[in-house]
C-alpha positions as CSV (number, residue, x, y, z in Angstrom):
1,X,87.3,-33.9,39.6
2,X,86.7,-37.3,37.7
3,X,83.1,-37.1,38.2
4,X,82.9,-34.3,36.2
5,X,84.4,-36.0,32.8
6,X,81.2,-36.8,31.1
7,X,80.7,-39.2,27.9
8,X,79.4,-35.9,26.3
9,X,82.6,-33.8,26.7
10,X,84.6,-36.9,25.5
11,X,82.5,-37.7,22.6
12,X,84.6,-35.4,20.1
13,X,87.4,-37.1,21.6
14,X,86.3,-40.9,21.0
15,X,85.8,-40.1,17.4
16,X,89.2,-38.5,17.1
17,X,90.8,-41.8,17.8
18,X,88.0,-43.7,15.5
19,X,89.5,-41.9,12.9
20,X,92.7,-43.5,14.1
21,X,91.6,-46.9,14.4
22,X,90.1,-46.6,11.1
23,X,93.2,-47.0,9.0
24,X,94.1,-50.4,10.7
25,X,94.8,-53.3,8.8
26,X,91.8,-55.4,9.0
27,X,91.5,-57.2,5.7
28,X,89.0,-60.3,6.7
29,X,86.5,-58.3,8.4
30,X,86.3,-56.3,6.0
31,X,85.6,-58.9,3.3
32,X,82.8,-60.4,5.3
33,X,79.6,-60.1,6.0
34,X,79.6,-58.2,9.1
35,X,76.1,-58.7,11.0
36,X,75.0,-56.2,13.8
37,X,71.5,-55.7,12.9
38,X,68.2,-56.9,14.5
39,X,66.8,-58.4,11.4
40,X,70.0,-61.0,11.0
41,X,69.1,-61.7,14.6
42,X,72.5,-60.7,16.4
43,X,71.3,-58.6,18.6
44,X,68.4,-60.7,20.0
45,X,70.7,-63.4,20.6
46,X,72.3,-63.6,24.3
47,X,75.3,-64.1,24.7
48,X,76.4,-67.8,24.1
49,X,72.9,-68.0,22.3
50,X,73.1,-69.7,18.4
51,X,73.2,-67.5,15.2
52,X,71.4,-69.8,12.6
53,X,71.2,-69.7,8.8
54,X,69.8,-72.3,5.8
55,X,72.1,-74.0,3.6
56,X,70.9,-75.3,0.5
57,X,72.1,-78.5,0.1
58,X,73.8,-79.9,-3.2
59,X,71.1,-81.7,-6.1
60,X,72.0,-84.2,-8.3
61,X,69.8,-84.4,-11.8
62,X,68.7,-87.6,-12.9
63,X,69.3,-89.3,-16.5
64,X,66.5,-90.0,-17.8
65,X,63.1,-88.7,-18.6
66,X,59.8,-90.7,-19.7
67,X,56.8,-88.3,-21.6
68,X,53.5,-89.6,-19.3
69,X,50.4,-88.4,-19.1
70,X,50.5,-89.1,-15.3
71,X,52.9,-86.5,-13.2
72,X,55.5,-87.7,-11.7
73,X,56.6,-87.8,-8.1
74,X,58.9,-85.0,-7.1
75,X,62.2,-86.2,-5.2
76,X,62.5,-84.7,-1.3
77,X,64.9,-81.9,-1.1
78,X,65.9,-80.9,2.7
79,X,67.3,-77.4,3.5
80,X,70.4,-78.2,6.1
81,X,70.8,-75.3,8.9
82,X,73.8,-74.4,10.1
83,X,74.7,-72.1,13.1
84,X,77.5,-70.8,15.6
85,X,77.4,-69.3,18.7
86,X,77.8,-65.9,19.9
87,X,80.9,-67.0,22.3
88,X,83.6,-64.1,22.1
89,X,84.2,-61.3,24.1
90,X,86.3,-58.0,24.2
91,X,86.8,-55.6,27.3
92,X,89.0,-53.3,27.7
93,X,88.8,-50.0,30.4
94,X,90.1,-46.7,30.6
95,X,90.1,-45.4,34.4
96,X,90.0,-41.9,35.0
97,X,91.6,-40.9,39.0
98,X,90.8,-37.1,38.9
99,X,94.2,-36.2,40.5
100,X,95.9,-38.0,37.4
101,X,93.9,-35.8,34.9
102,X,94.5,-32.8,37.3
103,X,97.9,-33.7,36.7
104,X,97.9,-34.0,32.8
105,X,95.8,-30.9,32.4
106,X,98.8,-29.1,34.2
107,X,101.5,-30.4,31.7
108,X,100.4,-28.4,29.0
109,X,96.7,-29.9,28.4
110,X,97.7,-33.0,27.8
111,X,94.9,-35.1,29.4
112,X,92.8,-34.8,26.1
113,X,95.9,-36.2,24.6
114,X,95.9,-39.2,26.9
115,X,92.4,-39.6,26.4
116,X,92.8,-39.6,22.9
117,X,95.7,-41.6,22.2
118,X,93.8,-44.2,25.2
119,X,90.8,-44.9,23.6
120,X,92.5,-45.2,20.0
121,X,94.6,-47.7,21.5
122,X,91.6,-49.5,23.1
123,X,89.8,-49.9,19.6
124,X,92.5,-50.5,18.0
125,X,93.3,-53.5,20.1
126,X,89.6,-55.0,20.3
127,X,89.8,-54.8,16.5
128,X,92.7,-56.2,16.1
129,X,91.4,-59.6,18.4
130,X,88.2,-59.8,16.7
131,X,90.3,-60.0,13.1
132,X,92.9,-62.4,14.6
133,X,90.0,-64.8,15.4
134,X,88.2,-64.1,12.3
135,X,91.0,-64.9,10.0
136,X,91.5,-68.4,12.1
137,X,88.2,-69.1,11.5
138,X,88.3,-68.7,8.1
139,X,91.0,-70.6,7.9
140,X,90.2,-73.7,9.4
141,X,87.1,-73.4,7.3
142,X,88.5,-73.3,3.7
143,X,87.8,-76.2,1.2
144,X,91.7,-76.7,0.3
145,X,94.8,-75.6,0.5
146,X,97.3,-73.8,-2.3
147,X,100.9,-72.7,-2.5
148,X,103.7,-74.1,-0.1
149,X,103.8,-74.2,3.4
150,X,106.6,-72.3,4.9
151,X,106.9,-70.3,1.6
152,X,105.7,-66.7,1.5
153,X,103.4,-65.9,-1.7
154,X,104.1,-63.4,-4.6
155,X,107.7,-64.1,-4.0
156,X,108.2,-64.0,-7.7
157,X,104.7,-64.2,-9.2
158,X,101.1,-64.6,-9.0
159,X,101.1,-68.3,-9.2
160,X,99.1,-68.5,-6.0
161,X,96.1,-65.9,-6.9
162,X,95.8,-68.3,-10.3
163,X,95.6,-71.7,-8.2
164,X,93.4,-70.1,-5.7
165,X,91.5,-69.2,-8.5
166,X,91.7,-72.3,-9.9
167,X,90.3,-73.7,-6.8
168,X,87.3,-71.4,-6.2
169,X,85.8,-72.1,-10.2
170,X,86.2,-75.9,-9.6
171,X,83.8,-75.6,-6.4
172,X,80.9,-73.9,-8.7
173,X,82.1,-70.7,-6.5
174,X,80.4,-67.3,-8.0
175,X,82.2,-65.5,-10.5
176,X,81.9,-61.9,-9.6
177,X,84.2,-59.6,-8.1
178,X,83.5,-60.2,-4.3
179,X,86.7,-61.8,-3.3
180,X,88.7,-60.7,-1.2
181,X,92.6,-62.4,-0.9
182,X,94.0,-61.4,2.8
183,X,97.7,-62.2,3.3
184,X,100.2,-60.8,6.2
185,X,102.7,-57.9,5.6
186,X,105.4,-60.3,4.5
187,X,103.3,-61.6,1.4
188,X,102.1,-57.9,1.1
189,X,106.0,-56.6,0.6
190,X,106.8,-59.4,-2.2
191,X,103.5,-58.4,-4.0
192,X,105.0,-54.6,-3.9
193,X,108.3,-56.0,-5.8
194,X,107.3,-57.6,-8.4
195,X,108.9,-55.4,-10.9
196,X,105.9,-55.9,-13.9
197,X,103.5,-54.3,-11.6
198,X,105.5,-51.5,-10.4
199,X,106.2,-50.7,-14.1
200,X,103.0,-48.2,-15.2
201,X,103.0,-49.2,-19.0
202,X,102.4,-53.4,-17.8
203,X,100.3,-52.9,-14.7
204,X,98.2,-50.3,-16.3
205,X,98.1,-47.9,-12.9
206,X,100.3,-46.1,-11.0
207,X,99.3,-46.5,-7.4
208,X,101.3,-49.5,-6.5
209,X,104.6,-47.2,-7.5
210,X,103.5,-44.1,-6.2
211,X,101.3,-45.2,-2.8
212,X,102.0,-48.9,-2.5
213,X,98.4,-49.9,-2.9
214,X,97.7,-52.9,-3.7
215,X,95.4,-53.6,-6.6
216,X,92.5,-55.6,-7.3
217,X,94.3,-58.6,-9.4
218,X,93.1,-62.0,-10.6
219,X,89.7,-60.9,-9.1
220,X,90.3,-60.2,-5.6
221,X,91.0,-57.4,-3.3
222,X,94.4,-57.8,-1.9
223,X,94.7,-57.1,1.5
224,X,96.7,-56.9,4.1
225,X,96.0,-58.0,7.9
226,X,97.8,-58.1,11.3
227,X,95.3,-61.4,12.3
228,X,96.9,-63.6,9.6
229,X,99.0,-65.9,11.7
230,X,100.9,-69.1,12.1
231,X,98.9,-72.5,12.2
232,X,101.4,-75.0,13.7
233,X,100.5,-78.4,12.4
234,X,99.4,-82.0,15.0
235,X,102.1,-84.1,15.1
236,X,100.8,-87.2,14.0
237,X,102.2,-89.3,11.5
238,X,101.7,-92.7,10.3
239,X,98.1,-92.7,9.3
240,X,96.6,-94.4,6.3
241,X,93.0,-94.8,5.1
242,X,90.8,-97.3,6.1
243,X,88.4,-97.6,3.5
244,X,88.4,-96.8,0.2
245,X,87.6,-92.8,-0.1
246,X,85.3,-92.1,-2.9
247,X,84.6,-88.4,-4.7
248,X,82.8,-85.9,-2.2
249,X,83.4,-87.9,0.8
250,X,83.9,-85.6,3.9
251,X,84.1,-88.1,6.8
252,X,87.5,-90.5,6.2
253,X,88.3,-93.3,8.3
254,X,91.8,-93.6,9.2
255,X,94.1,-96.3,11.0
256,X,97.1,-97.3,11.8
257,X,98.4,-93.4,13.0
258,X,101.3,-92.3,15.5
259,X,99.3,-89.7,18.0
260,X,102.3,-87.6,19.3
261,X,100.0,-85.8,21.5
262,X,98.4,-83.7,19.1
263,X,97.5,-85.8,17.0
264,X,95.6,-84.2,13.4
265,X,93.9,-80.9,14.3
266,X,91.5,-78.7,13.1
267,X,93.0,-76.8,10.2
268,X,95.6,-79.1,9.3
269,X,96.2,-79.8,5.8
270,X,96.0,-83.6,4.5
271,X,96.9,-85.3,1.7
272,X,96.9,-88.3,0.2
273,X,99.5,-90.7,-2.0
274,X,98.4,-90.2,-6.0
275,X,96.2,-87.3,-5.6
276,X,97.6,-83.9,-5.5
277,X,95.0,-82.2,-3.7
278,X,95.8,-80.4,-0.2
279,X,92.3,-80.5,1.5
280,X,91.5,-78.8,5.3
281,X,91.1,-80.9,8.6
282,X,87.6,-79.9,9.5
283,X,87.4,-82.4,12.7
284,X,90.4,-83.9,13.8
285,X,91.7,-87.0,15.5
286,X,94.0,-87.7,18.8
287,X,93.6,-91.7,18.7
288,X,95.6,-93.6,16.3
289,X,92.6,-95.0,14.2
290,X,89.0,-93.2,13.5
291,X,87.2,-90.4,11.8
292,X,88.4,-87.2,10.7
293,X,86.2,-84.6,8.8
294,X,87.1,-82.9,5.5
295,X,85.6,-79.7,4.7
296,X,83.0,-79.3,2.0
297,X,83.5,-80.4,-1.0
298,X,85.3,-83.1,0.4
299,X,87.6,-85.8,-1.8
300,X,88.0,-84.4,-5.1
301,X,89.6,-87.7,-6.4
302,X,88.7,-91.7,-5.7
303,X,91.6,-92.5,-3.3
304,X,92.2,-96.7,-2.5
305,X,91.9,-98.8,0.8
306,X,95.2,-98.3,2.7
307,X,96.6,-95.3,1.5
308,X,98.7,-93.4,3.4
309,X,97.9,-89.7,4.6
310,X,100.3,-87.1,5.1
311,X,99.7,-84.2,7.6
312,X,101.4,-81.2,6.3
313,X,103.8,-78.5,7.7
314,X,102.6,-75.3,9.8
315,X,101.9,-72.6,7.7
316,X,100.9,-68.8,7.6
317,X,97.0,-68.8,6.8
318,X,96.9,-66.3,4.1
319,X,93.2,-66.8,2.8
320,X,91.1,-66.3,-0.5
321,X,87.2,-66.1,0.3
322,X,84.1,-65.0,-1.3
323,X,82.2,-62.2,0.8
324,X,79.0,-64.3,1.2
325,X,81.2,-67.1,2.5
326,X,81.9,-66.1,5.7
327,X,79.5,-63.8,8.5
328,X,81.2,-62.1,11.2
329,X,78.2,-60.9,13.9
330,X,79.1,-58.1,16.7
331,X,76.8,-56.0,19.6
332,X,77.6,-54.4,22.7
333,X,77.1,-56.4,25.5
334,X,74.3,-55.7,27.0
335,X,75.1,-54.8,30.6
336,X,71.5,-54.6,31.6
337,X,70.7,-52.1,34.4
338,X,74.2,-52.1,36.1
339,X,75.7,-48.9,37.2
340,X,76.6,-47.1,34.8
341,X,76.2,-43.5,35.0
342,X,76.4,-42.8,31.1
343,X,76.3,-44.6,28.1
344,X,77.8,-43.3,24.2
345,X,77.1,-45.8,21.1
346,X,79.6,-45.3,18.3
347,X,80.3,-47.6,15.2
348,X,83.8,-47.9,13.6
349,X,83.3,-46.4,9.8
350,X,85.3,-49.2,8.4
351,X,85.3,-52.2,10.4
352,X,81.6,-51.5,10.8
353,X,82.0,-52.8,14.5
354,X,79.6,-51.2,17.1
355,X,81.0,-50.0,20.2
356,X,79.3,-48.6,23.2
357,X,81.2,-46.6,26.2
358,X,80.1,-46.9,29.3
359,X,80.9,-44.5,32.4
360,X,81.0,-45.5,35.9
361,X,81.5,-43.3,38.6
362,X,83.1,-44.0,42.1
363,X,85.1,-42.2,44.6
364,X,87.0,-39.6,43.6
365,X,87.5,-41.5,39.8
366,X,85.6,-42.9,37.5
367,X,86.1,-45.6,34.5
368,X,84.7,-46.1,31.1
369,X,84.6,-49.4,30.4
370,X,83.9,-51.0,26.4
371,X,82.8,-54.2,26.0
372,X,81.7,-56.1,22.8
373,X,80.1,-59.7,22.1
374,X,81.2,-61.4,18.7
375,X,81.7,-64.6,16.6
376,X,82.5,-65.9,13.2
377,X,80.8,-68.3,10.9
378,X,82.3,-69.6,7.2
379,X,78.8,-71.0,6.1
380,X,80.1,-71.6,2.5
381,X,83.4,-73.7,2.8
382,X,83.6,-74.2,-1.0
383,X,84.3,-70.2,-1.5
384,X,87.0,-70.4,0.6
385,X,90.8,-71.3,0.3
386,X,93.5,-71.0,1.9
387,X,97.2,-69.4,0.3
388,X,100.1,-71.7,2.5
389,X,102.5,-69.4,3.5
């Protein structure tokens, strides 16, 4: 009977298919802060309930310095805080009808099998969303773009790791080896082709030839991830600044735009005529005149009163990002004292995400049902960029 499938028996069984789920691709969670602990304050908040950290905002030195006997007045520094809310949820059940496992157990044994492949497949999709989301999220909050939209990277070099690079030491980011470049299959297979590294005696290793890993070049960790997806582009035109945009501006008044609808979105890449740059839409605009918001370090050139903007083309968001860049926060949900019968806490070895099974029991079946709060947070915009593919 289904009432007599316990979270006990089936613990061997859950970790069989953890050690499925933990080979799946999931490149940004990895290279993130992943916060599930008390002290970081996840698990105290509710869900829907704010995650909040200090950021320490820019100084700018003075020029000039006058010996006194007197001291000197110290100039007001204010820390800025920052926060996001623990908003996103996961669920998914397995239900177990006790003449269905009779059933399997009569074919040979093969409701462990079920179970098995069942829960690896639950995991494995939970996972998988969180990483879809997280990779958005980073994207939409990198400081600029590289590469070319519609153009998949490494096609025939490493052009894009150098300007991501590039990028990251312009913005003061830290120069240790933390980074982590995440990139979909397709940018993954033209990295494996490029002959140089595939011959031993140029890349100095052998274990892009003989297992297809990918290597730790240009100080990141490559990786690959099923999350990295398509950004389609707002599909307003037309817009030019009004104002003239000085260096480190963020907030850039526009006018004079075509809405289409969708006007400029979040995560769409802007430029402007003379300056090369490709910076990310961190607040967008569906009216054809008023503010959108760049994200940090804003306008890296002075650009002139009326010049016009360019929204670019949709693009794959491969991203580049520094590990202390971007938090990723994850609990169980807690389900209170509901009816559950029992209850088996587990935490994926790799993804570091926490999940807890819960079994219900009800007439003649039973279900165990997972489900997980989470969120993502780029605190440090400047550590990130995004890789247009």
């Amino acid at each position: 009977m289904a009432n007599t499938v316990t979270l006990t028996n089936l613990a061997p069984e859950i970790y069989k298919a953890m050690d499925r789920v933990s080979r799946e691709v999931v490149g940004a969670i990895s290279g993130s802060i992943i916060n599930t602990a008390d002290a970081a304050g996840v698990n105290a908040a509710a869900f829907g309930d704010k995650i909040k950290s200090m950021r320490t905002p820019k100084t700018v030195p003075t020029s000039s310095f006058t010996p006194s006997m007197a001291l000197s007045s110290a100039t007001d520094k204010s820390a800025v805080f920052d926060e996001f809310a623990l908003d996103q949820t996961a669920r998914d059940d397995l239900p177990l009808l006790g003449e269905t496992v009779r059933r399997l157990n009569q074919a040979g044994g093969q409701a462990e099998a079920f179970r098995v492949d069942t829960f690896a497949q639950i995991m494995r999709a939970i996972v998988n969303q969180m990483e879809a989301y997280l990779v958005g999220v980073i994207a939409k909050g990198a400081s600029r773009a590289v590469g070319a939209a519609g153009t998949t990277p490494f096609a025939s070099n490493l052009t894009v790791l150098t300007a991501a690079k590039k990028e990251l030491i312009d913005n003061g980011s830290p120069q240790d080896n933390q980074y982590s470049f995440v990139m979909d299959t397709s940018a993954g297979m033209n990295f494996r082709n490029l002959s140089n590294l595939q011959k031993v005696n140029e890349s100095g290793t052998s274990d892009l030839l003989r297992n297809g890993s990918l290597m730790e070049t240009m100080g990141f960790f490559l990786k690959e991830s099923a999350g990295v997806g398509l950004h389609t582009k707002g599909a307003g035109a037309g817009y030019d600044a009004n104002g003239a945009i000085a260096v480190g501006d963020t907030t850039i008044t526009l006018d004079g735009g075509t809405v289409n609808s969708t006007g400029i979105k979040a995560g769409d890449i802007v430029t402007f005529a003379g300056d090369t740059n490709k910076y990310v839409v961190n607040t967008g605009l569906t009216a054809v005149g008023g503010d959108i918001v760049l994200n940090r370090p804003g306008g890296l050139e002075i650009v002139a009163d009326t010049v016009e903007m360019t929204v670019g083309d949709s693009f794959t968001t491969n991203v580049a990002f520094h590990r202390n860049a971007v938090e990723f926060a994850a609990r169980s949900a807690d389900m209170g004292q509901d009816a559950a019968v029992e209850v088996l806490k587990v935490v994926d070895p790799i993804s570091g995400i926490p999940f807890e099974f819960r079994r219900y029991a009800g007439e003649g079946m039973s279900k165990i049902m997972v489900v997980v709060h989470y969120a993502g947070k780029v605190w440090q915009q400047e550590n990130v960029v995004l890789a247009l593919g």
